[in-house]
N, C-alpha and C positions, 0 to 999 in steps of 0.2 A: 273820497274814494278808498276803497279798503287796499292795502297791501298784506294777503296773504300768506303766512307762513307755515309750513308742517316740519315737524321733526322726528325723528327716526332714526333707530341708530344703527351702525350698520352693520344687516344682516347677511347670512351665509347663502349667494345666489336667491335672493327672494320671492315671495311672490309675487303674483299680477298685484295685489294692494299695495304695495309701496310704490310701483312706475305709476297709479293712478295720483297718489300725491306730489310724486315727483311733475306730473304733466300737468298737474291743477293748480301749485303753489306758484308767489310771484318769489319766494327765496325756501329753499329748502335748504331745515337743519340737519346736519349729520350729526346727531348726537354720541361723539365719539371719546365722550367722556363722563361716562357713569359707573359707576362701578358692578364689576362682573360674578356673575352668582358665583358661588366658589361650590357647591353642590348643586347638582342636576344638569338636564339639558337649557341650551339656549336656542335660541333663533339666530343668534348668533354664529353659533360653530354644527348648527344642523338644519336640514327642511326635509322636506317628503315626494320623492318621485315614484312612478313605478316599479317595483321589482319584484319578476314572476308576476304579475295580475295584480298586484294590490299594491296601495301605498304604501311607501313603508321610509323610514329614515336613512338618510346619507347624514355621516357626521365628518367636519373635522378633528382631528384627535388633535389635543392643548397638553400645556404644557399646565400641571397641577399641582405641583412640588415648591410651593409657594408662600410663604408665612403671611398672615394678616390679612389683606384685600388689596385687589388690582382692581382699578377702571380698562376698559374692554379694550384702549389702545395701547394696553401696557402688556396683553395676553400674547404669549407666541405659540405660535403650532407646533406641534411635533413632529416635524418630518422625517421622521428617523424610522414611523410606521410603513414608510410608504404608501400611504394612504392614497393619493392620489395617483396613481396606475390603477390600483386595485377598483379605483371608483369609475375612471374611466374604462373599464371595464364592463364595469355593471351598467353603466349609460349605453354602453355600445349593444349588447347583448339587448337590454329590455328597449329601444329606441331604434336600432337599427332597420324595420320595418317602417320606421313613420315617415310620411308624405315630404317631408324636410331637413333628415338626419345627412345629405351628403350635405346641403350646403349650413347647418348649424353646429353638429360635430369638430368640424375645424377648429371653430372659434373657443369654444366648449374645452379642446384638448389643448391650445395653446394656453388656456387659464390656468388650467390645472395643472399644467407641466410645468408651470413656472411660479408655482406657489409663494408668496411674503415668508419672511420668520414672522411678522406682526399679522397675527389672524386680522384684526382693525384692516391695517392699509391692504391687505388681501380682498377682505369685501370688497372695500371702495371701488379701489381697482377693478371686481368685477362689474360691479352698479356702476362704475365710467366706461366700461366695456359694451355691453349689454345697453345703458343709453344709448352710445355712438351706431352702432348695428342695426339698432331698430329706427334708430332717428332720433331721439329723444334730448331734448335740453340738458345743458346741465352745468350751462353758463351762470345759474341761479343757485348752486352750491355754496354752502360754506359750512366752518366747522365749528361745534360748538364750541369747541377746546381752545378755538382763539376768541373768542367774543370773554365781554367782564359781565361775568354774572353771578350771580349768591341765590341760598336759596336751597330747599328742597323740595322735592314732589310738585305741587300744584306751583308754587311759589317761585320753580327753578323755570317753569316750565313759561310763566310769566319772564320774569326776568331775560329767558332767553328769544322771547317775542319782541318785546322792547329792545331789546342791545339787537337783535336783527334789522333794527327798524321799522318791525310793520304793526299793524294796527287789528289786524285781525290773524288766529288761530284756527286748523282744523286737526280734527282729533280724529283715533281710530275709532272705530266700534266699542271695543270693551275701555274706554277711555273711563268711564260714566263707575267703575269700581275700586277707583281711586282717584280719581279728581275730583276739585272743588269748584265744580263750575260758575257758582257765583263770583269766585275772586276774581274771574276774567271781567265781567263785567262792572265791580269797583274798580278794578285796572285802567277799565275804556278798553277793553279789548274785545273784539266780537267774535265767538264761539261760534265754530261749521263745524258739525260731525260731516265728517266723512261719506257715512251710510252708504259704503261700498256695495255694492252686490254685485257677485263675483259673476261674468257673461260665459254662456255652455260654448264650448265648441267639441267636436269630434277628436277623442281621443283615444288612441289607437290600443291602445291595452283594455277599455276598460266600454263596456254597454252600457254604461250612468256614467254619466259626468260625474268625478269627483272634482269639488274644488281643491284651493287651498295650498295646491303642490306648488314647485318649484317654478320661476318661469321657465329653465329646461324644459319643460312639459309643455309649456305653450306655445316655444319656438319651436319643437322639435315637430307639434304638429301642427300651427298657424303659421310659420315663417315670420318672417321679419315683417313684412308687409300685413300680415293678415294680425300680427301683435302689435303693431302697434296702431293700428284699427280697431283693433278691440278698447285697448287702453285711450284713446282718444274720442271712442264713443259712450264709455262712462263718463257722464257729467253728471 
């Protein structure tokens, strides 16, 4: 019998594709230790909601004043920008209209108001938030930063299969541009792509469905119930 694993690292409020892994794996990794690009953006410390009509990026501001290279749980935010009023802001302004912003909002403003200094346990904290709310597991958690593993790219990716204990792998979409998919299978390990396809629903800023955003975007117009119906009817 397969024991399922995905790993992910953690991203900044993410989207519908990560709770699709999170709800399909029998142990989810929180890859919270790789190390962090030290130029450009991340998925990490940004994603994409509405604002004025179109997508557009929310970032956390980091802390970049830093010699050599950090892994992602070593990065702290910058809260010195006030970043986050200013973001709650923009949430309330472009969302304020949607079918489920009195009862999502709340939750949404209590995260933000209470920011990590560790961008890392910031995530988490929201992806343990955000599971609890909608109903989501996540008894099956664990972090990559405590399992014994060596290794890079394909190799780490292995190794952090095995020290999980399971026996089979699923991978995102653009997995397939730097993976080695045959190692999995001299492993003994059995490869699932993912092969997400993101499901439409009505969203209130925009006459086409954009995917891809935030799940902000999904609560704010599926609710809790109606997201986590969505993410349980991708299999």
């Amino acid at each position: 019998m397969d024991k399922l694993a995905a790993i992910h690292q953690p991203t900044f409020f993410p989207w519908l594709g990560l709770f699709d892994k999170i709800s399909r794996s029998d142990v989810f990794v929180i890859l919270d230790n790789v190390q962090y690009p030290k130029k450009g953006g991340s998925w990490s410390n940004r994603v994409k909601i509405f604002i004025g009509g179109k997508p557009s990026w929310i970032t956390v501001p980091i802390i970049r004043s830093y010699s050599g290279t950090k892994n992602i749980n070593e990065i702290e935010i910058d809260n010195s920008k006030n970043w986050n009023e200013k973001l709650l802001k923009s949430i309330e302004l472009n969302y304020k209209k949607a079918q489920y912003f009195c009862d999502i909002f709340p939750c949404i403003s209590e995260l933000l108001r209470n920011p990590d200094k560790n961008l890392s346990e910031f995530n988490i904290k929201v992806i343990y938030a955000i599971c609890k709310l909608i109903g989501l597991k996540t008894e099956h958690f664990i972090y990559a930063s405590e399992l014994n593993t060596k290794g890079s790219s394909t190799d780490l990716l292995i190794s952090i299969v095995n020290s999980a204990g399971c026996n089979a792998y699923m991978c995102g979409g653009g997995a397939h541009k730097y993976q080695e998919d045959e190692k999995f299978e001299t492993a003994g390990i059995k490869l699932i792509y993912q092969n997400f396809k993101h499901p439409e629903y009505r969203q209130i800023n925009s006459i086409e469905f954009v995917p891809g955003l935030s799940i902000i975007d999904t609560l704010m117009n599926c609710g809790t119930k109606g997201t986590i119906e969505l993410i349980l009817n991708i299999m």
